[in-house]
N, C-alpha and C positions, 0 to 999 in steps of 0.2 A: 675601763679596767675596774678592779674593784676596791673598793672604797670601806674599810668599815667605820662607825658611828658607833662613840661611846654611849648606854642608856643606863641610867637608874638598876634597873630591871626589865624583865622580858616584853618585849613589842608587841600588845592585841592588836593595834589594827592601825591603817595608813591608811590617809584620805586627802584628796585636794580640792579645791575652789579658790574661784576669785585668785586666780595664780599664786595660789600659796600652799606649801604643802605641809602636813601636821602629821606627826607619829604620834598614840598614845600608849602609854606602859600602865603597871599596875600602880605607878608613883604618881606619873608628872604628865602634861601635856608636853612635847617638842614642836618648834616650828625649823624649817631647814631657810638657812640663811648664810647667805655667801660659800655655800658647797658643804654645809654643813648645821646638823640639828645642833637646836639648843633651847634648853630648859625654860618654858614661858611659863608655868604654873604647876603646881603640884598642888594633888590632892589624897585624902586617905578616909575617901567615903566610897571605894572598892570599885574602881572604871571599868566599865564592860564592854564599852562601843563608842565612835570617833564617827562624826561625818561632817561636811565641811560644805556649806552654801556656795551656789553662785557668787555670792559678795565677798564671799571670803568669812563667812562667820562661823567660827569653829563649836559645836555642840559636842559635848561628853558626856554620855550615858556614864552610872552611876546605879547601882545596883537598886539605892532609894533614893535616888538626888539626879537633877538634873544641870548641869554646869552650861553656860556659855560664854565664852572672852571676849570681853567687854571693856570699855573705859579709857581711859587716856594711856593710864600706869598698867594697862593691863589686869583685870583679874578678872576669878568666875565669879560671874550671876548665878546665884546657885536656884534652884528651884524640889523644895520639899514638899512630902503628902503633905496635907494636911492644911498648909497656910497656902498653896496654890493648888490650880486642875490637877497636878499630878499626882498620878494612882497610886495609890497606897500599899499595889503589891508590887511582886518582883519583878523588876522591869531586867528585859533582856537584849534587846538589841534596838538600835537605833538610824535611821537613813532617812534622805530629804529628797525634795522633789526639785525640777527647776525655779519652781514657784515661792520657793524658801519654805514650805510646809513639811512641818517635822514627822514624821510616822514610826512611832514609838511600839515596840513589839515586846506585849508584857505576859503576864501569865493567865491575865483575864482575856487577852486578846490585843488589837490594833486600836491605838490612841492614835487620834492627829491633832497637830498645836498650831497654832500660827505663830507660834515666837513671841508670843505679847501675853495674851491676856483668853483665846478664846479657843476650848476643850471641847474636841468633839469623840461621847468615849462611845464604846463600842453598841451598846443598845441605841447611841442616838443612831448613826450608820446605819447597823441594820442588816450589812452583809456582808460581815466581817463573820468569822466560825468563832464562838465563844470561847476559844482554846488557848494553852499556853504557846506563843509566836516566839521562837528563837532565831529567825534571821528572817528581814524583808529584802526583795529586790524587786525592781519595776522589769515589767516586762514592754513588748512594744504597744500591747491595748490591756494590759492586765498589770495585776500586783501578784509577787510569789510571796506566799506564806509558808515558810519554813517548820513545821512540825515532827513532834513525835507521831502521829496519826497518818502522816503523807503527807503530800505538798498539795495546796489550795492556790488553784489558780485564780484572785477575783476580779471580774470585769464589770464594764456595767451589762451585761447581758446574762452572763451567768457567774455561776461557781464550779469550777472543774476540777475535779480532786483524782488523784493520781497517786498510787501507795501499791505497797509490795503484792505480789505476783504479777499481773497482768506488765506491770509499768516500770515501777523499780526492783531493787534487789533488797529494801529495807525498807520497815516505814519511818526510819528514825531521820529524820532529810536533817541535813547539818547546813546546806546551804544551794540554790539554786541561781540559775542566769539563764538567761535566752538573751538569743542573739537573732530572734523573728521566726526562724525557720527551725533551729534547733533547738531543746531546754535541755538542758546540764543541771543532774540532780547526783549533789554530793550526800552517802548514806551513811551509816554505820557499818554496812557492807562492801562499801565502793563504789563509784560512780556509774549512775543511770542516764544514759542518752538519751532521747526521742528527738526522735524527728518527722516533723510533719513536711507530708509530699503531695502538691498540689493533684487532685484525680477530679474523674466524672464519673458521672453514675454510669454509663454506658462503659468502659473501662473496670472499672468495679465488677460490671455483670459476669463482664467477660473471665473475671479471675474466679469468679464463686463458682461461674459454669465450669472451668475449669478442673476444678478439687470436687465435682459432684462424684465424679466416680470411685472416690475413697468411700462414697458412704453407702454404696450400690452392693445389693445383696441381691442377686437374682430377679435384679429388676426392685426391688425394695429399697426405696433411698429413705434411709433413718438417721443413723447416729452413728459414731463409735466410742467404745466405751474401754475402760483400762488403758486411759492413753497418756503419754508425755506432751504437754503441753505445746503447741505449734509443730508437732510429726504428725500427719497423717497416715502415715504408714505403719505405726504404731498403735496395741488395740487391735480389738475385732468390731467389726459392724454388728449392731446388737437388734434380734429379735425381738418386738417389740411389742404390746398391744394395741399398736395404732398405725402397725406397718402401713395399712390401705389410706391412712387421713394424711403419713405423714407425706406416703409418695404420691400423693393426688397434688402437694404444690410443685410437684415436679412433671407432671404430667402436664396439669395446667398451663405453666410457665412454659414451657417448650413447646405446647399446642399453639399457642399464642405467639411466641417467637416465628415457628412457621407460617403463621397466617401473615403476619405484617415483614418478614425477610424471605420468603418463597426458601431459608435454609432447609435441604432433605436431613441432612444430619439431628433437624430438633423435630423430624417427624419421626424419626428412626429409635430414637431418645424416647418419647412419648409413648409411641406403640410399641416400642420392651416395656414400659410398666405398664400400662394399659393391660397387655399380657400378664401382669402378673395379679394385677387387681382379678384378670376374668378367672384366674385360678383360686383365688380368694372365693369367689365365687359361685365356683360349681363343685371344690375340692371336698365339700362335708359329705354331696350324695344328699343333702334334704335340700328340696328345690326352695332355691329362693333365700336361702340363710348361707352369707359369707363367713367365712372361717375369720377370725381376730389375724391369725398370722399361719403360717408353714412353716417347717423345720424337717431337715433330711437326716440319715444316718450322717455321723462325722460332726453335726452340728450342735451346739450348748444345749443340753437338755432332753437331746432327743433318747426318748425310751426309759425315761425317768419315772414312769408312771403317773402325771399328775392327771387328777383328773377330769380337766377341760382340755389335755390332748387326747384327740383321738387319732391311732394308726388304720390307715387305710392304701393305698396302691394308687400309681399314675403309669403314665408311659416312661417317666424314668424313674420307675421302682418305688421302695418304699416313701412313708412320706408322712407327718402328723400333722394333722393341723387342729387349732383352737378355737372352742366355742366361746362360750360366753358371750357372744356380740352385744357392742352398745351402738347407740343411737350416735355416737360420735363414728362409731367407724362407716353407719350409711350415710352420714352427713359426705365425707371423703368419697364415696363411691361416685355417688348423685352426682356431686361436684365436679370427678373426675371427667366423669360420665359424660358429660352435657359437654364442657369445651371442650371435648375428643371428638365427640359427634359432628358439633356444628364447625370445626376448624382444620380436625385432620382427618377424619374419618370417612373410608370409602364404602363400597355400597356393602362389602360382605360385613366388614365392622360396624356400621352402623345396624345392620339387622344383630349382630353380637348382643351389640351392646341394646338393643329394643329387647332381646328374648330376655338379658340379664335382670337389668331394671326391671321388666314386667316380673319376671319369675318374685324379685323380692317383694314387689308390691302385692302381688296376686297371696303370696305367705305371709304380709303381715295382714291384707284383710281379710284371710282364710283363720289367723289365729289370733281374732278380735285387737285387732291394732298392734299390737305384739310379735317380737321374735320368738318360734320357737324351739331352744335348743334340742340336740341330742338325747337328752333324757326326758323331751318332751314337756319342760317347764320352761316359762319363759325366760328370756334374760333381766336381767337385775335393770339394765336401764334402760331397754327401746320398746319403749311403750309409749303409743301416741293417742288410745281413745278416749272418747270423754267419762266413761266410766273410771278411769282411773285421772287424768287431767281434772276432769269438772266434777269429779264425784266424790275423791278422794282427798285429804289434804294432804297425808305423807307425799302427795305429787305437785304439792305448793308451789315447790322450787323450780318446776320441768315445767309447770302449765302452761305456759306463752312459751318459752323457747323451744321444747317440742311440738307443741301445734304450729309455730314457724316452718320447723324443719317438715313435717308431714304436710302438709300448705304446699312444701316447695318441691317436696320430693313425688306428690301427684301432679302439681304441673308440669316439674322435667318428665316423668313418664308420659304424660301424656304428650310431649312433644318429639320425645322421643319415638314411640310407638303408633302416634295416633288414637289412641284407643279412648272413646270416648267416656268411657264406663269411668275413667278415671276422673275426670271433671265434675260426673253426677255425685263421687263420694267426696270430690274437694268441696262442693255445692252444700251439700249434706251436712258438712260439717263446721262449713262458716254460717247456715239458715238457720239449723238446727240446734248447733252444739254449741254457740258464738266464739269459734276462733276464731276469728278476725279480733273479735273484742279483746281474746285471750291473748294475743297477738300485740294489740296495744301496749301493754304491758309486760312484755316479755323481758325486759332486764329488771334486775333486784338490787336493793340496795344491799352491795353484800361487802363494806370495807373493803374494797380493791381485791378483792380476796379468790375471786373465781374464775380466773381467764380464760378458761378453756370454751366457756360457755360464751364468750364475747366472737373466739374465733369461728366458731361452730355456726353461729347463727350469721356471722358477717357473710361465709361460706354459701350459705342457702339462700341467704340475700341477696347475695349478688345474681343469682340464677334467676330469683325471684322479679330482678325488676328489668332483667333483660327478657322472661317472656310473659308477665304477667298483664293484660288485654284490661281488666274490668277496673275502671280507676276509681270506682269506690273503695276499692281493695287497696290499690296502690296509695291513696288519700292516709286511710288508716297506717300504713307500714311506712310512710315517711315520716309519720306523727310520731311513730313506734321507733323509727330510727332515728331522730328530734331529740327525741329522750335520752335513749342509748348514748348517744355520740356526744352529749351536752357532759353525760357523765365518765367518760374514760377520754373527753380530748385532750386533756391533758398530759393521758398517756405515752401519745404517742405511735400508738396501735396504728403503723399505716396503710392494712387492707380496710381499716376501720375508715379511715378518713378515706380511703377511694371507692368504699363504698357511699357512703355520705355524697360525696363530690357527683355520682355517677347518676346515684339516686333523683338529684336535686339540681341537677345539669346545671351544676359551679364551677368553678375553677378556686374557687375560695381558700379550698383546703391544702393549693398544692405549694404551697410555702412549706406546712405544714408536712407535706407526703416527700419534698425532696429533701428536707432539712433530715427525717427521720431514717431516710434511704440511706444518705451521707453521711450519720454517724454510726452507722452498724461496724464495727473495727473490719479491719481486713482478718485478726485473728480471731478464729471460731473456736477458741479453748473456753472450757470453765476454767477458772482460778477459785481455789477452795479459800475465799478469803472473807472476813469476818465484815461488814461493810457499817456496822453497828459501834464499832470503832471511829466512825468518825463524828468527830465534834459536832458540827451540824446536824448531827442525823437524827431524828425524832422518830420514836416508835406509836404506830396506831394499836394502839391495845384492841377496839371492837371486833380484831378476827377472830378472837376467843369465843365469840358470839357461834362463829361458823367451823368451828372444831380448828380453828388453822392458828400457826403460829405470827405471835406479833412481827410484821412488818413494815417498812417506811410509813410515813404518814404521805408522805409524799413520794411520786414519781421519781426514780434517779435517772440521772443522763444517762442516754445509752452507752456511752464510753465507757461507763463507770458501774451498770450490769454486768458484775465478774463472775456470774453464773450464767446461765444457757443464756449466753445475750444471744443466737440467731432464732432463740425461741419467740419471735414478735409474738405479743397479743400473750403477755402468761408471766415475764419475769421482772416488772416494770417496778417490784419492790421488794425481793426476797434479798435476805442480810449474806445467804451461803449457799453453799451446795457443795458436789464431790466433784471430782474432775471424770472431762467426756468429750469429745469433739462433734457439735453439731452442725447437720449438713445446713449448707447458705440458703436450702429451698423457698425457709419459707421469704426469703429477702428475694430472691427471684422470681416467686409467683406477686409478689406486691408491685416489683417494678415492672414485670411486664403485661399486669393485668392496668396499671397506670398510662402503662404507653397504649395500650388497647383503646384505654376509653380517653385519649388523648389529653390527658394530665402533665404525659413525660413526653419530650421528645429523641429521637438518637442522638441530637447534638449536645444531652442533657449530662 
């Protein structure tokens, strides 16, 4: 029944140990004795927080004092800045461990005390977030830190931060608890749940393959964009300048799917985009140069007059498509190209795709290593000759990553085709022009700042060392990939480590490839959230260097990527973004190009 208890004034906080139990008010400590509290000490140095040892030893936080009941006759041991360890700012909450160690949560951060004599403050630690801590609680392998910023999971493995959109409904966290499986995070909003549920990457696959066709435009798996965050069905799928690079990881992945599960459903998958790559293809009318993207009547844009669309006629009517091409959208063709060939591709589709690839090859070495658009100029970035690479330096930045890509884009043709001609200008231009040498060198030190060129070159790599014969060649591009991979593993990047891995026939990296698979969220939303907000968080000022704005100095957990996290290989440090839903591709072409070259397996 119920019971009430006379106090002073209002109750902050109730705690027990050592079988005794303690109320404290803004007055007094209470201990409850024989069915009832009563007054063991008062104080008016402004009590914040009560927590109560195994032993039974009562501690009172105190806004600049620290109390504990002590002594025969009872009274507090008081502890102040200044003539003890204790910090000299505003101390906010207070809780102990089994071990009787105090964990004091102030405005500088998390203090630990042994109760005696020995202060360990937050720079000693080390990986505590420098910020102001209004409530701790132990988690079952972690400590919850209670913030204005979100809630800081710290373990000795990592730090896990968790704050409004993706997670909670506020970042103002007033108080947290886990209970192993769930965390309870109390807001200024209201109460945020999670709950983590035991999965496998094989499981996982199957849900991302699942949702791929929310992002399927006529065979074009991209994006969607104007969306509510976790609707799919909300949003249009967005027209893109990378429609061909983005659905080649979908091609890919499903090429590969069929080879190792005989499934027809992922060859059925594969050859709708495939089809739509070959319309990319031939849809300009100048041989050999892919269109960036299509767009019909009824669709964003069409008829807008801009002008890198050009209208022209198919067999279903009218139709636009876009020049401009770069060197990123034949990286995605080539790419595509080759595991459709060698995995799903039957004899008429393979001769397709032999006339495709030759036609772009045969126009870029008709228009001296170059794409040339519509108006008969070239495009702005698919240039691979040495006159511009070795001759030029505005080509500093391309010189090894595009002599990569043209390297690998005349050995897929030539294996595609046959056509020898193709080997004597690959010849020509490692004898002659030293890409191979150029090739060494193909990543830059660029502040974390340019991913697209990490994924691009991974892309032709891979092609590169599944048919490249001459190992003086392959000597140089492992050294080359040595490099690269010493500088973004940190990352994360996991077509990066399975290229790495494939290259150099390891198994090394696959801690690394399934740990990175396994934090990709099941929710493929941006969350427009500010991620510079958190305490931790250090800015690399050198991207100013590269026209880009300041980002992490450091990689964030992918959990904690609340921008295009399904963008691997690109978002491993940006503070925001707008909101969009991106498709899971490119997480499905890393895990099943992993199980290809036998990194993953299905019971993974």
């Amino acid at each position: 029944g119920k019971t009430d208890h006379p106090f002073d004034s209002s109750v902050l906080k109730v705690a027990a140990g050592g079988g005794k139990v303690y109320a404290l008010t803004s007055k007094a400590l209470y201990r409850l004795e024989d069915g009832a509290f009563q007054n063991v000490q008062a104080t008016d140095l402004r009590p914040v927080d009560l927590t109560v040892t195994d032993d039974g030893d009562a501690w009172v936080l105190c806004e600049h004092a620290l109390h504990v009941l002590m002594a025969k006759r009872e009274r507090f041991g008081t502890r102040f800045p200044g003539m003890t360890g204790l910090p000299s700012c505003p101390l906010y909450c207070l809780t102990c461990d089994t071990l009787g160690t105090l964990w004091l949560g102030t405005e500088e951060g998390v203090y630990l005390y042994d109760g005696k004599s020995e202060w360990i403050a937050p720079e000693q630690s080390g990986v505590f977030p420098r910020c102001p801590v209004k409530q701790l609680a132990f988690g079952k392998e972690n400590v919850l830190l209670s913030t204005d910023s979100g809630l800081y999971a710290v373990s000795g493995e990592e730090t896990a931060w968790y704050c409004e959109g993706r997670y909670l409904l506020d970042n103002r966290v007033k108080a947290a608890f886990s209970d192993g499986d769930t965390l309870y995070v109390g807001t200024g909003e209201g109460m945020s749940v999670l709950t983590f549920i035991p999965s496998t990457l094989s499981r996982k696959e199957e849900y991302y393959r699942s949702v791929v066709p929310f992002f399927d435009r006529d065979g074009y798996v991209t994006r969607r964009v104007g969306t509510t965050p976790g609707d799919f069905s909300s949003g249009r799928v967005q027209i893109t300048d990378n429609d061909g690079l983005f659905s080649a990881d979908w091609i890919v992945s499903e090429s590969i799917r069929y080879a190792l599960t005989g499934d027809a459903e992922a060859r059925n998958h594969a050859k709708r985009s495939m089809e739509a790559l070959w319309k990319l293809e031939t849809v300009s009318g100048i041989p050999g140069f892919p269109a960036r993207a299509v767009r019909r009547p009824g669709e964003e844009g069409f008829g807008n007059g801009h002008c890198e669309w050009h209208l022209t006629a198919d067999e279903r009517g009218p139709v636009e498509w876009k020049g401009e091409t770069s060197s990123d959208e034949l990286v995605g063709h080539f790419f595509a190209s080759a595991w459709y060939f060698d995995l799903c591709a039957d004899e008429t589709e393979k001769k397709t795709i032999a006339e495709n690839l030759g036609a772009i090859l045969t126009h870029v070495l008709e228009h001296d290593w170059t794409l040339h658009d519509a108006d008969g100029k070239p495009t702005s970035w698919a240039h691979f000759g040495p006159d511009d690479l070795n001759a030029d330096e505005s080509w500093s930045w391309e010189k090894g990553g595009n002599a990569l890509e043209i390297l690998s884009f005349l050995l897929i043709g030539y294996h595609v085709t046959g056509n020898a001609a193709y080997l004597e200008k690959r010849r020509e231009l490692i004898k002659k022009h030293h890409y191979a040498l150029n090739m060494l060198c193909y990543k830059k030190d660029d502040a974390h700042s340019n991913h697209i060129d990490d994924r691009l070159t991974a892309y032709v790599g891979i092609c590169l060392i599944r048919y490249e014969t001459d190992e003086a060649l392959l000597r140089l591009y492992r050294l080359a990939l040595r490099r690269h991979y010493s500088y973004i593993r940190d990352e994360g990047y996991v077509f990066a480590a399975i290229l790495y891995s494939a290259a150099n026939g390891t198994e090394s990296e696959g801690a690394v490839i399934r740990r990175a698979l396994a934090e990709f969220p099941y929710d493929l939303s941006y969350y427009k959230t500010d991620l510079s907000k958190r305490w931790d968080f250090r800015f690399e000022e050198r991207t100013a260097l590269f026209g880009e704005e300041p980002h992490s100095k450091t990689p964030l957990r992918r959990p904690e990527r609340l921008t295009e996290v399904m963008h691997d290989g690109g978002r491993e440090y940006l503070c925001n973004t707008d909101s969009a839903i991106l498709s899971p591709c490119c997480w499905l072409v890393s895990y099943w190009t992993a199980r290809y070259f036998g990194l993953l397996t299905a019971e993974d």
